[in-house]
N, CA and C of each residue as an Amber inpcrd file, in Angstrom:
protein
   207
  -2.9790000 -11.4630000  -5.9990000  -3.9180000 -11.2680000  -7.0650000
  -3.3340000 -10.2400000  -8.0410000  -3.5850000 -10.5780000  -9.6780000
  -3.2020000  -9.6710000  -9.9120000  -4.3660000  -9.2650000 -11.6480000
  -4.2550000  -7.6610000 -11.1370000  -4.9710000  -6.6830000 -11.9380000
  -4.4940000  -6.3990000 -13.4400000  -5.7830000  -6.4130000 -13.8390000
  -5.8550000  -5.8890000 -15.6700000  -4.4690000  -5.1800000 -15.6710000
  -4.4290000  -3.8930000 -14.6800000  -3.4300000  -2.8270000 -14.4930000
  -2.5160000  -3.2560000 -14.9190000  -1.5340000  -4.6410000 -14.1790000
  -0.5220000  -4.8350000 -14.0560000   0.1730000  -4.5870000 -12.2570000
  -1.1290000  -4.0160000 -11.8850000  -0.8530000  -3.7870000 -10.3150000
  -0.8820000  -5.6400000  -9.6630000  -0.0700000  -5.7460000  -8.4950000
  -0.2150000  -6.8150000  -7.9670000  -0.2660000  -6.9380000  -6.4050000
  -1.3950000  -7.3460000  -5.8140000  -1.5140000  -7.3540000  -4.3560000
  -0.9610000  -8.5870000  -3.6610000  -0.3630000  -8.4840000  -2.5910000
  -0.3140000  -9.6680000  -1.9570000  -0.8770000  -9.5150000  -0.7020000
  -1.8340000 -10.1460000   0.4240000  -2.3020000 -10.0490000   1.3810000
  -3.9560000 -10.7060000   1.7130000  -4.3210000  -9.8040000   2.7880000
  -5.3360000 -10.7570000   2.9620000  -6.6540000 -10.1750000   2.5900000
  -7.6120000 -10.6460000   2.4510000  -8.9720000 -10.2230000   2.1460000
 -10.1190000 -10.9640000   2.6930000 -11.0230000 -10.5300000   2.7590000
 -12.1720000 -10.3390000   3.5510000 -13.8820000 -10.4080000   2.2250000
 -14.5930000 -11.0810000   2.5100000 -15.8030000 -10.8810000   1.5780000
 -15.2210000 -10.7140000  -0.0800000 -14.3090000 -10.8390000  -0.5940000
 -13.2900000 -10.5930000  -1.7510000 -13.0310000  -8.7080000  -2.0200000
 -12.4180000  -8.5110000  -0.5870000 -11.9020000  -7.2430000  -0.4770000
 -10.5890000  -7.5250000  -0.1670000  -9.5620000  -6.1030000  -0.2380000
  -8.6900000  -6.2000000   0.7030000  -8.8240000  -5.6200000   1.9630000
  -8.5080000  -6.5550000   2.8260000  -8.7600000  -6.0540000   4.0910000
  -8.0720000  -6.6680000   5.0950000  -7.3940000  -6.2360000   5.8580000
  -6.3190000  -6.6720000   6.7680000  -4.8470000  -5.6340000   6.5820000
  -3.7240000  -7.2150000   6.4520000  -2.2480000  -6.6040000   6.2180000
  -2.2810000  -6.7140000   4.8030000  -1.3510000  -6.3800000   3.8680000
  -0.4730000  -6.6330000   2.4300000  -0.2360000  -5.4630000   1.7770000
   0.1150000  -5.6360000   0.7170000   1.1610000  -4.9300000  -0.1300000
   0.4140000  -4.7970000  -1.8460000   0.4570000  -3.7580000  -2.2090000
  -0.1360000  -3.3930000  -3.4080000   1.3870000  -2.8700000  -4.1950000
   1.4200000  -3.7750000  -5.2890000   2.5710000  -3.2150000  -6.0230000
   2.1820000  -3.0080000  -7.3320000   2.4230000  -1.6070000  -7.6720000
   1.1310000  -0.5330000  -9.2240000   2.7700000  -0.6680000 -10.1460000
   2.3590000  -1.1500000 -11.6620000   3.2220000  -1.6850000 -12.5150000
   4.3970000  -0.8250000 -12.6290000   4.3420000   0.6720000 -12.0140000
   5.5040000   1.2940000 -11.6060000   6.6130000   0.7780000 -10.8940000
   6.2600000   0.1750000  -9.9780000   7.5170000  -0.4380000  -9.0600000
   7.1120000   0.1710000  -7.6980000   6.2190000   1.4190000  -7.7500000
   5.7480000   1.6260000  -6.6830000   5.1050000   1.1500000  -5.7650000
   4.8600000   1.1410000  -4.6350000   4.3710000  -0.0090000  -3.7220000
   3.6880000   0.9930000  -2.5210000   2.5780000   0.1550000  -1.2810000
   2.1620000   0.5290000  -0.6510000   1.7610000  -0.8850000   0.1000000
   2.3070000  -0.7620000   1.3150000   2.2350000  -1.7290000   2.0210000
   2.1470000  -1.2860000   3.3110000   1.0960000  -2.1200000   3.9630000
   0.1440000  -1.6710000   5.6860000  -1.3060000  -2.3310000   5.5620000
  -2.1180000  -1.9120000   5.8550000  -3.1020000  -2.0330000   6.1870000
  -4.5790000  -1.5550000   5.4740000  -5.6830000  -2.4370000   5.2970000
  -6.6840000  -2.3830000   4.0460000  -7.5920000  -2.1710000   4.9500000
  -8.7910000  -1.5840000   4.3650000 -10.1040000  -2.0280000   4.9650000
 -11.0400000  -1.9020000   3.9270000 -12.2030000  -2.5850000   3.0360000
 -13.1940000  -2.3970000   2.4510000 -11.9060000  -1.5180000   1.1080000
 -11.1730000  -2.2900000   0.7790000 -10.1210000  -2.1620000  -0.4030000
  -9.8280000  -0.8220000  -0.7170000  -9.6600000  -0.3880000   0.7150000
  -8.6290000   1.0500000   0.8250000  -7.8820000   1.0760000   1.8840000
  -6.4570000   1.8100000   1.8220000  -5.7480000   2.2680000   2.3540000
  -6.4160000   2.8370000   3.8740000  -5.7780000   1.8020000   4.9090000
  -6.4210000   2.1870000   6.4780000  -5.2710000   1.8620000   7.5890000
  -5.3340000   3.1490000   8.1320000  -4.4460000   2.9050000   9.8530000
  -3.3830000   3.0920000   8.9070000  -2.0810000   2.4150000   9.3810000
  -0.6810000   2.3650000   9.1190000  -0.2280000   2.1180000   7.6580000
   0.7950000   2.5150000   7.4050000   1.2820000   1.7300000   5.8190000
   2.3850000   2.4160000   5.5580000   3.0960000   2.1070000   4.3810000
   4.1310000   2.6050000   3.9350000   3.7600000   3.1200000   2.3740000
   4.0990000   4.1180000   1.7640000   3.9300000   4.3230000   0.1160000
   5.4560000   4.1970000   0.0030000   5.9810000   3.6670000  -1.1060000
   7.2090000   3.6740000  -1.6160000   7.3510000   4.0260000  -2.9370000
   8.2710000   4.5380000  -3.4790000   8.1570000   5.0140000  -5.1570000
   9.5260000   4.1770000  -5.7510000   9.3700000   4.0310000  -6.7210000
  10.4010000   3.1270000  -7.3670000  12.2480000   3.4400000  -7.0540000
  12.2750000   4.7620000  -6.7640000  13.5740000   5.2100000  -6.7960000
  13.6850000   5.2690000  -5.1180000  12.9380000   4.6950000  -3.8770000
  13.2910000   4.5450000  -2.3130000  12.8700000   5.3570000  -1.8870000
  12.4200000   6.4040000  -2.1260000  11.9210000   7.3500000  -0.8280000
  10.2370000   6.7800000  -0.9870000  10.1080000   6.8620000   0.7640000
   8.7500000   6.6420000   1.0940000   8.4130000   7.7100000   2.1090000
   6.6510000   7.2960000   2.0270000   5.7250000   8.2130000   3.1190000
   5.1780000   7.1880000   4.1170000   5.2590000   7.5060000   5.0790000
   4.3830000   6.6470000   6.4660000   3.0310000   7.4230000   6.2550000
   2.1800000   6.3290000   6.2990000   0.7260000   6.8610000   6.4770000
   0.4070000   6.7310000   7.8780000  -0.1550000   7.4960000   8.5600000
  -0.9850000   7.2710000  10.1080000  -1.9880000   8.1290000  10.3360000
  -2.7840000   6.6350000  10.7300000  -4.2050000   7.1610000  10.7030000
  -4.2210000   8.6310000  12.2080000  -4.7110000   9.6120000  11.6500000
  -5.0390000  10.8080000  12.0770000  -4.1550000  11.8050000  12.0600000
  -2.8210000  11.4540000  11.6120000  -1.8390000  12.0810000  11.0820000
  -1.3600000  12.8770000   9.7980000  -1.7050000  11.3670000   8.8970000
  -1.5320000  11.6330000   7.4710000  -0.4680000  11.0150000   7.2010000
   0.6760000  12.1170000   6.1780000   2.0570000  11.0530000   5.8750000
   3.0830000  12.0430000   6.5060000   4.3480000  11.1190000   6.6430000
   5.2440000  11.8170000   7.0360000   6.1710000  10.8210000   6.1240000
   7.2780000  11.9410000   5.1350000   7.6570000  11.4490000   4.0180000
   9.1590000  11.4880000   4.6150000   9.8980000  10.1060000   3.8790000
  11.7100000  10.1600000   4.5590000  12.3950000   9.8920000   2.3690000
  12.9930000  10.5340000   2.5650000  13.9430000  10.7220000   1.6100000
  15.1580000   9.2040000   2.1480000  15.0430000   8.4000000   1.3500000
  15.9530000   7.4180000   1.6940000  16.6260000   6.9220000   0.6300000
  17.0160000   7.8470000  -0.5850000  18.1170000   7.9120000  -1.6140000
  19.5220000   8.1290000  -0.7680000
């Protein structure tokens, strides 16, 4: 699906939410891909920023960020 934004989701949805697995890509190049519930960010995922470094999200954790330039 894709947003006014220019953001583009791919994955699954629920009641016309996201909810499940997929990937949200915001017209940056930035991306976030894991897990939805009620069309937010839930449990596991990845944030990525256009230039490769990402954050692991985990639920009760938070992020833990890797420099992968």
């Amino acid at each position: 699906m894709r947003y006014p934004t220019g953001s583009v989701y791919d994955g699954e949805f629920r009641d016309g939410m996201r909810c499940g697995q997929g990937r949200l890509t915001y017209s940056s190049g930035a991306y976030y891909e894991g897990t939805w519930e009620k069309n937010r960010q839930h449990g596991r995922g990845t944030h990525t920023n256009p230039w490769g470094s990402s954050c692991v999200r985990m639920e009760g954790v938070g992020c833990v960020c890797l420099d992968t330039r």
